[in-house]
C-alpha positions in Angstrom: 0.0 0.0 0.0 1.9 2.8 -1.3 0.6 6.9 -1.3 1.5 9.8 -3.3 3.4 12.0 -0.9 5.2 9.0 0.9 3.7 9.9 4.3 3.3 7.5 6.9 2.8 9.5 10.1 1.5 12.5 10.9 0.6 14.7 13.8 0.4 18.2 15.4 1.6 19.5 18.4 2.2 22.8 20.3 5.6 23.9 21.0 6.3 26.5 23.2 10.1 28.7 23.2 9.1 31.0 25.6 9.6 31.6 29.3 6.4 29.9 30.3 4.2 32.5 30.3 1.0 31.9 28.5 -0.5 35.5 27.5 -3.9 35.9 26.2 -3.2 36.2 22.8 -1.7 32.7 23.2 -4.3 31.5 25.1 -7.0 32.9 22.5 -5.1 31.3 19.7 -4.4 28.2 20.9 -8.5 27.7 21.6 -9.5 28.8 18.1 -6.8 26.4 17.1 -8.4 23.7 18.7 -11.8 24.5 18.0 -11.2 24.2 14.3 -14.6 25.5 12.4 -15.2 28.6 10.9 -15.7 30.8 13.7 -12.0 29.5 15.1 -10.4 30.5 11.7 -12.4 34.0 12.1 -11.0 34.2 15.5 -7.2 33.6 13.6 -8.0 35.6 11.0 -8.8 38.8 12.8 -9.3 38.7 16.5 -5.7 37.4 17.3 -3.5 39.7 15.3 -6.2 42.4 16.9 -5.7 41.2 20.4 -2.0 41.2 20.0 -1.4 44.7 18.5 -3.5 45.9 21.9 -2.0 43.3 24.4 1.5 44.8 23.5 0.3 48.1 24.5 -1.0 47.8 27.4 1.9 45.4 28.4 4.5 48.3 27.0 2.6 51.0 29.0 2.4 48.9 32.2 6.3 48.5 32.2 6.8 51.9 31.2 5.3 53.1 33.8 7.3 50.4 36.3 10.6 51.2 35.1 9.3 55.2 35.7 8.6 54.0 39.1 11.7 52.4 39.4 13.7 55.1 38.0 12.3 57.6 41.0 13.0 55.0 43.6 16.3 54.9 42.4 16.9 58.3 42.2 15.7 59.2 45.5 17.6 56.8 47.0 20.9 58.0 45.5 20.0 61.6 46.7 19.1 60.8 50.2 22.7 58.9 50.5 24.6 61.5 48.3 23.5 64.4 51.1 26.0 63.6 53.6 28.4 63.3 51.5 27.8 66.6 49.7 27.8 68.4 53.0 31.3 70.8 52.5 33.7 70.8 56.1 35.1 73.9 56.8 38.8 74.0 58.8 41.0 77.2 59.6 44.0 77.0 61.5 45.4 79.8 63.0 48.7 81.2 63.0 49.9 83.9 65.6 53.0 85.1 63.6 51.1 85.8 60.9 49.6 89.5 61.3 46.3 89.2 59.6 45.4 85.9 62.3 44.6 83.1 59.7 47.1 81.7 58.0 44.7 78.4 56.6 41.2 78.1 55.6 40.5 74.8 54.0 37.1 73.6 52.5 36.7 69.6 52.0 34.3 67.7 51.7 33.6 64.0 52.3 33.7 62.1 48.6 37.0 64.0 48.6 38.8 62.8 51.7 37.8 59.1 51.1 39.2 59.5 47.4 42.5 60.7 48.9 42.6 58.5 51.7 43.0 55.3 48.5 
C-alpha cells in the first residue's frame, strides 16, 4: 500500500520557546486552534493579530510606567545617600606670627577625603 506523498505518520503539536508564560493572545489562539470550524479560523483571522497589537500596548505601558517607578526609587535613593556626603567641612588654622590671624582656611568635603585616603 503505497501513497503519493510517501507519508506515513502524521501529527500536530504545540511547542512552546518562551519563558512559560502563556498571554492571552496565546491562550485565544491556541483555543481557536483547537476549536477548528469557521468561527475559530475568524478568531485567527482577525481577532488574534487584533488582540496582539493591543495586548503589546497595554503590556508596553504597564512596564513603562514600572521602570518610571523604578527610575524615581532609584533616584531618591541615590539623593538621600549622596546628602551627607555633599555636605562641604570647613577647617582654619590659625597662626599667631602671621599679622592678619589666619594663616589656613580649607574647605573639603567628604567624597573627597575618602578618594584621597586610597
Amino acid at each position: 500500500m503505497s501513497r503519493s506523498d510517501d507519508t506515513l505518520f502524521e501529527t500536530k503539536f504545540n511547542v512552546q520557546l518562551d519563558d512559560g508564560v502563556v498571554t492571552l493572545p496565546l491562550q485565544v489562539k491556541r483555543w481557536a486552534e483547537k476549536r477548528g470550524d469557521g468561527f475559530g479560523a475568524f478568531v485567527l483571522a482577525f481577532v488574534v493579530p487584533w488582540l496582539e497589537e493591543v495586548w503589546v500596548k497595554v503590556k508596553t505601558k504597564q512596564t513603562m510606567r514600572d521602570v518610571d517607578r523604578q527610575a524615581e526609587d532609584l533616584v531618591s535613593s541615590w539623593e538621600s545617600e549622596q546628602e551627607p556626603m555633599m555636605s562641604p567641612t570647613f577647617s582654619e588654622k590659625t597662626d599667631p606670627e602671621n599679622p592678619f590671624g589666619v594663616s589656613e582656611l580649607r574647605l573639603t568635603h567628604n567624597f573627597v577625603e575618602k578618594k584621597s585616603e586610597k
